[in-house]
N, C-alpha and C positions, 0 to 999 in steps of 0.2 A: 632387629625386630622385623623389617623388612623382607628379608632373606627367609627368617621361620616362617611366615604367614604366607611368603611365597612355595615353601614346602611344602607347607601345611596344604594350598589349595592344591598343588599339583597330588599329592595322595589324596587327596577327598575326592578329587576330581577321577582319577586312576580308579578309584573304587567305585564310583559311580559308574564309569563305563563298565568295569567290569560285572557290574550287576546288572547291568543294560544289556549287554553280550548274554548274560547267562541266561539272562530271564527271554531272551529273542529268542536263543537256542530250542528252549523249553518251550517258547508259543510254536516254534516250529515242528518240532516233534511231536505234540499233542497237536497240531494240523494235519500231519501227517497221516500219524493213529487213527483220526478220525475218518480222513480220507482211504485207508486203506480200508478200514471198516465200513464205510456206507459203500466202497466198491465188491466189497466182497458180499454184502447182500444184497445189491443188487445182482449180481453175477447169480447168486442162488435162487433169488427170483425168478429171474430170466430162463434157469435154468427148469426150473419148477414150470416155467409156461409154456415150456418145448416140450417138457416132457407130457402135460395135459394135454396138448395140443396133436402129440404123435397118439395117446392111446385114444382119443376122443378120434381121430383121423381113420385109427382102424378099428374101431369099432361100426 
């Protein structure tokens, strides 16, 4: 009895990490996305204000 319930926790527990592992993966990568996304409009902004900035210069 011992022995199963010792089984038992070590896969409950194995599945547990693993769905801890997968779900970390996951906040990472949608961290990421995000980040890669608010850099990239910022960079169009920035870009958009150089470019006001040059035709408003020669005008």
């Amino acid at each position: 009895m011992c022995v199963q319930k010792a089984t038992f926790l070590r896969v409950f527990y194995g599945k547990v990490a693993e769905q801890w592992n997968q779900a970390r993966l996951d906040i990472n990568r949608w961290g990421l996305d995000v980040h890669l996304y608010v850099s990239s409009r910022v960079r169009e902004s920035q870009a958009r204000r150089e470019c006001k900035n040059e035709l408003s210069s020669r005008a």
